[in-house]
C-alpha positions in Angstrom: 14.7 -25.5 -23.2 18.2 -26.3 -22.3 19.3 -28.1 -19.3 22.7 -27.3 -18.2 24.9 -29.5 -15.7 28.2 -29.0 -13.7 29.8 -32.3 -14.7 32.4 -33.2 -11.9 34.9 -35.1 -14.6 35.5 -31.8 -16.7 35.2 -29.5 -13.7 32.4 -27.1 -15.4 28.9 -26.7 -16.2 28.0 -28.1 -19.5 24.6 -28.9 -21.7 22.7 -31.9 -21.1 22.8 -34.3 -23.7 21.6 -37.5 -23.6 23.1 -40.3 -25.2 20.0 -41.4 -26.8 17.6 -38.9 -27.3 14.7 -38.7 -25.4 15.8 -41.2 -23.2 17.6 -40.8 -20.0 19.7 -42.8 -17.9 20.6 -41.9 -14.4 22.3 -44.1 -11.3 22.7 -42.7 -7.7 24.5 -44.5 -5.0 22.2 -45.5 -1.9 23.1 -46.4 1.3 24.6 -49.2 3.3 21.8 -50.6 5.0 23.0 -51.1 8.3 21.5 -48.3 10.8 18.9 -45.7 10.6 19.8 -42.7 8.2 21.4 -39.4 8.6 20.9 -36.0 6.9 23.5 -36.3 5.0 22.6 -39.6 3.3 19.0 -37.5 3.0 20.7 -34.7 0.6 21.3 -36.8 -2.2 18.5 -38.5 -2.3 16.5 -35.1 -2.3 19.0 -33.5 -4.8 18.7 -36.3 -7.0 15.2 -36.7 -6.6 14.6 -33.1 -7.8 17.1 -34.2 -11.0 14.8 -36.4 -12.0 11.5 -34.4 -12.0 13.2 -32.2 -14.2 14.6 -34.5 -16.2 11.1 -36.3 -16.6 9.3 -32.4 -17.7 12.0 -33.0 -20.5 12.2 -36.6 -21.8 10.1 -39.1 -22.7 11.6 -41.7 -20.8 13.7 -41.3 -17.3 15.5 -44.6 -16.2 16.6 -43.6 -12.2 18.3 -46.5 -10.4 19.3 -46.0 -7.0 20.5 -48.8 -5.1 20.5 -50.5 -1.9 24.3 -51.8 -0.8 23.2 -55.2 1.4 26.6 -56.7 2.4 29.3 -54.9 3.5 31.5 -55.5 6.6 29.8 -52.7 8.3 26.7 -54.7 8.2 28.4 -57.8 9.4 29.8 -56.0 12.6 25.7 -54.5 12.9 24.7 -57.8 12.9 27.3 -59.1 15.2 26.3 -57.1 17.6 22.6 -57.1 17.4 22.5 -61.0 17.3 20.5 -61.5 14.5 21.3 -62.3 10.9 22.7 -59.8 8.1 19.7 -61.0 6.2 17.2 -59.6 8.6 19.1 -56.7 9.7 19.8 -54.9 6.2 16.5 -56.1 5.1 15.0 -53.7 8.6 17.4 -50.9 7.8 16.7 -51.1 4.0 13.2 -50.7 4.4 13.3 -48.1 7.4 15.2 -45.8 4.8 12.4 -46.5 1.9 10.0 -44.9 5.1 12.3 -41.8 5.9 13.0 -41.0 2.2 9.7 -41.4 1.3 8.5 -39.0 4.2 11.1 -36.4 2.6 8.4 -36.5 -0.2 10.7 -38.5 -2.3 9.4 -40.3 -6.0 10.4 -43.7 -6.0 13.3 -44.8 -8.3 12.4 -46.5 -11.3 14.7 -49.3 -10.5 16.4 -50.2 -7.2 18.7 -53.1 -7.4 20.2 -54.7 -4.5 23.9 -55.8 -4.3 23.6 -59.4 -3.4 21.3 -59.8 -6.2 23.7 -59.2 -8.3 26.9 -61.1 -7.7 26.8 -63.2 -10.1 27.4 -60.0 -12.4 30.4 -58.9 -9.9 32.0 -62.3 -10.9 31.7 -61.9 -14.4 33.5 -58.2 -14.2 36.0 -59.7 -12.5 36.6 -62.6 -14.8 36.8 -59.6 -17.2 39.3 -57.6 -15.5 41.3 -60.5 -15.2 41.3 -61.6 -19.2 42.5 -58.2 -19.7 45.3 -58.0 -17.4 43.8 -55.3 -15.2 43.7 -57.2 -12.3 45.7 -59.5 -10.6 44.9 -62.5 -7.7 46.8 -62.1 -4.7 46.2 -64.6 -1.2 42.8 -65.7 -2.5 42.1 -61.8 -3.0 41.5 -60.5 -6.6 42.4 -56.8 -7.1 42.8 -54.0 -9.4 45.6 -53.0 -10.7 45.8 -49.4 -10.8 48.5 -48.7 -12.7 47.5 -50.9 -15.6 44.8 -47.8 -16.8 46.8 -44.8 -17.8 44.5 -42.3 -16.4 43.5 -43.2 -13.4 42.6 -40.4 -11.2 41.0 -38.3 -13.7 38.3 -38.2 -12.2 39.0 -37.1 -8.0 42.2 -34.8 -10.4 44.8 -37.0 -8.2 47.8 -38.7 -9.4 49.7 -42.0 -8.3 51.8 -39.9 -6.3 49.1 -38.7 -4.1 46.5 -40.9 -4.4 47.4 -42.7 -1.1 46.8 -39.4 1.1 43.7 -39.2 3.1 42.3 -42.6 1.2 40.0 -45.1 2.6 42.4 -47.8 1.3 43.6 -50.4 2.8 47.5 -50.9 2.5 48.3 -54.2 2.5 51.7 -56.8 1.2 50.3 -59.1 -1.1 49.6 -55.7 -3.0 51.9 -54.7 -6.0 50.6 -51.0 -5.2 49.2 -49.7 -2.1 46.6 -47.8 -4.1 45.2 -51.2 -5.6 41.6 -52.2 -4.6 39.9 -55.0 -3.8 37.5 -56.7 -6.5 37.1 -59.4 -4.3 37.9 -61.4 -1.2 37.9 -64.7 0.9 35.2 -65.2 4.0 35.5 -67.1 6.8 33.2 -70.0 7.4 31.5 -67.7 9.9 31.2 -64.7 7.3 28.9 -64.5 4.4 30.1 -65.6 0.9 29.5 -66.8 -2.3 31.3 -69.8 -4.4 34.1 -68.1 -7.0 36.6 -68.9 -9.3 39.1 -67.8 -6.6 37.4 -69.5 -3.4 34.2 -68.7 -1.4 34.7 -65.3 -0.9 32.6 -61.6 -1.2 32.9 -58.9 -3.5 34.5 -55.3 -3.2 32.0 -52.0 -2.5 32.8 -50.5 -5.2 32.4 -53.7 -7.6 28.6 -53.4 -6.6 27.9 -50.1 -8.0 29.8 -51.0 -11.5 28.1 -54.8 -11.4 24.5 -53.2 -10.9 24.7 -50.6 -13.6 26.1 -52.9 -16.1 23.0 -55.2 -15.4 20.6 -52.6 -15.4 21.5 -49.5 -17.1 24.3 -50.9 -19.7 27.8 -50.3 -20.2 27.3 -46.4 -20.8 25.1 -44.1 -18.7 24.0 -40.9 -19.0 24.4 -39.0 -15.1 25.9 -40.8 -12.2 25.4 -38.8 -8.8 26.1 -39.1 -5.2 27.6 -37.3 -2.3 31.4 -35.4 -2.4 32.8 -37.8 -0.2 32.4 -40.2 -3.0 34.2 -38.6 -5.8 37.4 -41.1 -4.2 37.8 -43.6 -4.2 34.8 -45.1 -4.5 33.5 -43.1 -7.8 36.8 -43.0 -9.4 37.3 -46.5 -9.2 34.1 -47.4 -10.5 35.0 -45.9 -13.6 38.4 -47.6 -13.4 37.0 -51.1 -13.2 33.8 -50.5 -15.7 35.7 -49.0 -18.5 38.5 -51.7 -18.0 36.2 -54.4 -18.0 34.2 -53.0 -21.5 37.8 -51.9 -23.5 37.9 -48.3 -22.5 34.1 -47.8 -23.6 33.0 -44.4 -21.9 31.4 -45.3 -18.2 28.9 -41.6 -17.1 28.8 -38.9 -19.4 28.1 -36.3 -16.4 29.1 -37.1 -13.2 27.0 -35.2 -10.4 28.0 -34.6 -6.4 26.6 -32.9 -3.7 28.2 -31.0 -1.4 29.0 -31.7 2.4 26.5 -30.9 5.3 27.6 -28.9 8.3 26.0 -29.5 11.9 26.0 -25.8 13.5 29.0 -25.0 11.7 30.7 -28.5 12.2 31.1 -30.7 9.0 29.5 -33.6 10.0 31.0 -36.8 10.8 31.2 -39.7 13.1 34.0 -38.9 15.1 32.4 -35.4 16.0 29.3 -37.4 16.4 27.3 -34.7 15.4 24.9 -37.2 13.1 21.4 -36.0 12.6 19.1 -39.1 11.7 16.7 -38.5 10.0 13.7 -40.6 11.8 14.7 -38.1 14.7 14.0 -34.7 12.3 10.5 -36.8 11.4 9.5 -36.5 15.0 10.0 -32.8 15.5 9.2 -31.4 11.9 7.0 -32.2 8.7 8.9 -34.1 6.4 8.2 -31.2 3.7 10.1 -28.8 6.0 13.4 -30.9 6.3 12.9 -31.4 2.1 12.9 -27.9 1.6 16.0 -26.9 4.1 18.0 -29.2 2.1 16.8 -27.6 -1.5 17.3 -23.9 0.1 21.5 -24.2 -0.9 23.2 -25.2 -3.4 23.3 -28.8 -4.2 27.0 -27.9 -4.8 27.5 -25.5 -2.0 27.9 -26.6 2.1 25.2 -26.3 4.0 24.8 -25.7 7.3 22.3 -27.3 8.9 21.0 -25.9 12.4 17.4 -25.4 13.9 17.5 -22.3 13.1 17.4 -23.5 9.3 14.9 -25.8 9.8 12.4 -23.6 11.9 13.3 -20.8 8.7 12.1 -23.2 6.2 9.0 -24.0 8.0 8.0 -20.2 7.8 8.9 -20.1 4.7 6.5 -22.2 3.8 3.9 -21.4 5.8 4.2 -18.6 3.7 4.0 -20.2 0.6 0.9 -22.3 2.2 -0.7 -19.0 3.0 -1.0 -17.9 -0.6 -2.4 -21.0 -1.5 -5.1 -21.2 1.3 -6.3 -17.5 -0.1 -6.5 -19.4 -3.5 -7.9 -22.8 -2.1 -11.2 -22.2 -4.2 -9.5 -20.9 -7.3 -8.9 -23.7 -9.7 -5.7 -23.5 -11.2 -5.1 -22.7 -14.8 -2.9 -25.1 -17.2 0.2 -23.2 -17.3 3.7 -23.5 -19.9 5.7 -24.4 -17.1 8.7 -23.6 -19.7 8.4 -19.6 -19.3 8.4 -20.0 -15.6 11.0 -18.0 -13.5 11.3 -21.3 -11.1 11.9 -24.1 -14.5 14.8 -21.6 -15.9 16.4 -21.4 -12.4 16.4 -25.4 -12.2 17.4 -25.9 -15.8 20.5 -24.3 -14.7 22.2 -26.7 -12.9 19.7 -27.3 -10.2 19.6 -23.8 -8.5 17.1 -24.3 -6.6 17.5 -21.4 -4.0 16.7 -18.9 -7.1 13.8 -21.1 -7.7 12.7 -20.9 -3.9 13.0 -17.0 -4.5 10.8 -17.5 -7.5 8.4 -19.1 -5.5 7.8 -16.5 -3.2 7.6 -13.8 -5.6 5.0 -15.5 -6.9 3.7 -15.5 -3.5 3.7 -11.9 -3.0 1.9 -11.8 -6.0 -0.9 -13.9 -5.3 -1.2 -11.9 -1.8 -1.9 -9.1 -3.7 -3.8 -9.8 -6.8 -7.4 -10.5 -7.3 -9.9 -11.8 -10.1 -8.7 -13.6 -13.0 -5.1 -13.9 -12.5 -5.3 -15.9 -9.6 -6.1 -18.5 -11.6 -2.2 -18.7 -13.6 -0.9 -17.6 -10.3 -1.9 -20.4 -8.3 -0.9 -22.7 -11.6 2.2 -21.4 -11.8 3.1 -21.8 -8.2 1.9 -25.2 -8.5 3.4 -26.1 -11.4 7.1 -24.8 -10.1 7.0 -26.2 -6.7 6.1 -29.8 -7.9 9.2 -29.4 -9.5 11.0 -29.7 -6.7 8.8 -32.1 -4.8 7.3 -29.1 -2.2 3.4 -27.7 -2.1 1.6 -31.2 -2.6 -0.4 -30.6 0.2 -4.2 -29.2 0.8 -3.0 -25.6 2.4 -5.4 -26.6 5.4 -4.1 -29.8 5.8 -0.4 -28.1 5.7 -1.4 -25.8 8.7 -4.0 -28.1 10.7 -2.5 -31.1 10.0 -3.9 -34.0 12.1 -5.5 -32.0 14.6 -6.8 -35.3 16.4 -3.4 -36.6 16.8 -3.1 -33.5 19.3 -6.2 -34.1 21.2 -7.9 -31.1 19.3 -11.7 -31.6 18.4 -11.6 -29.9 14.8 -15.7 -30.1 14.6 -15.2 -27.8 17.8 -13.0 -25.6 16.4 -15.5 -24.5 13.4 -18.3 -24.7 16.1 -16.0 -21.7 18.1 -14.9 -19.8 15.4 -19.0 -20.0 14.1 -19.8 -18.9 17.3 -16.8 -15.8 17.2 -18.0 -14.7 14.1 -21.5 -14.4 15.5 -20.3 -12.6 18.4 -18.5 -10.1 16.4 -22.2 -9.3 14.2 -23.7 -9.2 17.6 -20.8 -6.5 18.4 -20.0 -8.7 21.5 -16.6 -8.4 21.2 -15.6 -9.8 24.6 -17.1 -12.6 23.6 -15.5 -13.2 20.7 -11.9 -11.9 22.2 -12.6 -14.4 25.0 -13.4 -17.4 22.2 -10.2 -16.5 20.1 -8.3 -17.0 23.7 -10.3 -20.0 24.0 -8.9 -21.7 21.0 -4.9 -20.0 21.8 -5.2 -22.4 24.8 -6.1 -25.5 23.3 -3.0 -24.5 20.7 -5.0 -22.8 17.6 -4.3 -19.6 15.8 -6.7 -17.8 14.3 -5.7 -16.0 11.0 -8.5 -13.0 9.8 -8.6 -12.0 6.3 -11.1 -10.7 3.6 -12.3 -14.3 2.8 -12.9 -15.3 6.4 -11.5 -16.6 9.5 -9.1 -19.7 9.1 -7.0 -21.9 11.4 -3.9 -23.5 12.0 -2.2 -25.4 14.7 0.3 -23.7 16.8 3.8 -24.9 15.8 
């Protein structure tokens, strides 16, 4: 079993190795705690999420870090304006996206390490950076000196030239190059700040990321993940200041992003203010349904995310959860989840919408199959969809959900459809036509099949 990975630095897909075998370590970057998240910070965090399943069906040990950025001048101006401090509001947001990730079906991280915990190790880097005359201290700012590291810009493929264009930089005099970043800088007595060689001050963003992995995962790390939009600056100065700091020791073997999400066509973004938060999807679909809209692309394609998607993926699996309720009393056989269609489609480079396909086919197959095989079907299914975090449900759970929640009496519904039934032996079948229109009013479809009558709750 081979797992193979587009790495971003070298532009291709390449085999997984770990740097120590049977042990992997992996960092994605987590969100700036300072509102309620979107869809796009939601892709990642599913993409990744589905990484590390894999990469747990393949190693003994997994190390996933995925952190929580808890100062940042975004969350100052949040705070600002909501009154209250930057304590208490990135604590409320931090924990708000825990809830909406964790609704998307999500494992926990093994580690999640908050910036301010940590800026004691920013400090330290710094101090580094400046022993080894990669950074320079400039109007009680410290920053990086670009041009000190011959290769900078390997990573995004931009040169000095260019790297200015389209940056999220800030251009200021005291700097000896406009591309030069901030490591750290002075607060006001009204801003939040720690004591520092250089004055009372905060650190960087993207200091935070290299301080956290250096406390947590080492100098050297296996995968490091994250949205497009990160590649630059923030990911390519990351490495910058990490391998700086350690001598030029390697920083990510295989560096992972995910491509951009499109709103009906739009790319998404702030100034078209076509967001999409995610506690907002929660209210109007099943956070296994949103999950599996963002696993049916690409993790390196676009995707365009509508309603239309969104209603599509909840058929598809109410498909998928149709097999399954015809199997619900079938136990499922142990299965070598290594020969499965779905586990060779994810070992190559995540492609989950092959595995999807494999899914269904095994679907079909279930629909059509009786006696013994059932039993490796509904294991294999199984088996592939918990993969990618989809199918943990009981099937009538997945179409009845919490039927009290909609006012609907579920001992009343078996009582109906015990009653229909009856009526149909009795060969009153007004009756039981007028009991199945009965139940369509209150909101409940009736599905007829070989093993009996079941029920779900009209979407």
């Amino acid at each position: 079993m081979t797992l193979h990975l587009y790495n971003t630095r070298t532009r291709q897909k390449e085999i997984f190795e770990p740097i120590t075998p049977d042990s992997v370590k992996m960092y994605v970057c987590g969100p700036t705690v300072y509102n309620l998240v979107h869809i796009g910070n939601a892709r990642p965090v599913v993409v990744f999420d589905t990484l590390f399943r894999v990469l747990r069906s393949l190693y003994a040990e997994v190390i996933y870090a995925r952190n929580i950025t808890d100062i940042d001048d975004k969350i100052m101006k949040a705070a600002r304006e909501n009154n209250e401090s930057i304590a208490d509001l990135s604590a409320r947001y931090a924990a708000e996206y825990q809830k909406d990730m964790a609704a998307l079906l999500n494992l926990e991280p093994t580690i999640t390490p908050y910036a301010t915990h940590h800026v004691g190790e920013m400090i330290a880097m710094v101090e580094a950076l400046l022993q080894r005359g990669h950074a320079y201290v400039a109007e009680n700012h410290v920053l990086f000196d670009v041009k000190s590291m011959p290769d900078y810009g390997r990573l995004s493929n931009r040169s000095l030239d260019d790297m200015l264009e389209g940056a999220r930089v800030e251009v200021a005099p005291y700097k000896k190059y406009g591309g030069d970043f901030v490591l750290w800088k002075p607060s006001s007595d009204s801003e939040p700040g720690w004591d520092s060689p250089w004055g009372r001050g905060r650190p960087g963003w993207h200091l935070e990321c290299s301080a956290m992995i250096e406390k947590h995962l080492g100098h050297t790390i296996d995968i490091h993940g994250g949205g497009r939009d990160l590649i630059f600056p923030h990911h390519e100065n990351e490495l910058a200041q990490s391998q700086c700091a350690h001598g030029g020791t390697e920083y990510v073997r295989y560096w992972m992003h995910n491509g951009y999400i499109n709103i009906d066509g739009e790319k998404m973004s702030k100034s078209l203010g076509n967001f999409r938060w995610v506690r907002d999807l929660l209210e109007q679909f099943p956070g296994e349904v949103i999950r599996f809209a963002l696993l049916s692309a690409h993790y390196r394609s676009e995707l365009d995310f509508s309603a239309a998607l969104l209603e599509q993926s909840r058929a598809s699996l109410d498909s998928l959860y149709g097999a399954l309720r015809k199997v619900k009393d079938v136990e499922a056989a142990a299965v070598d989840v290594a020969a499965s269609p779905i586990y060779q489609a994810l070992l190559d480079d995540l492609n989950t919408p092959l595995a999807i396909s494999a899914l269904h086919d095994l679907a079909r197959r279930i629909n059509k199959s009786e006696g013994p095989e059932l039993a490796q079907l509904k294991g294999e299914i199984l088996a592939g969809a918990g993969l990618m975090g989809l199918l943990p449900r009981d099937p009538d759970v997945w179409f009845q959900g919490d039927a009290s929640a909609t006012g609907i009496d579920a001992a009343q519904v078996e009582a109906l459809i015990a009653e229909r039934q009856q009526a149909k032996l009795d060969k009153n079948y007004a009756r039981a036509d007028a009991i199945r229109q009965e139940l369509k009013a209150m909101g409940v479809v009736l599905e007829d099949s070989k093993q009996g009558t079941t029920w779900k709750i009209e979407n």
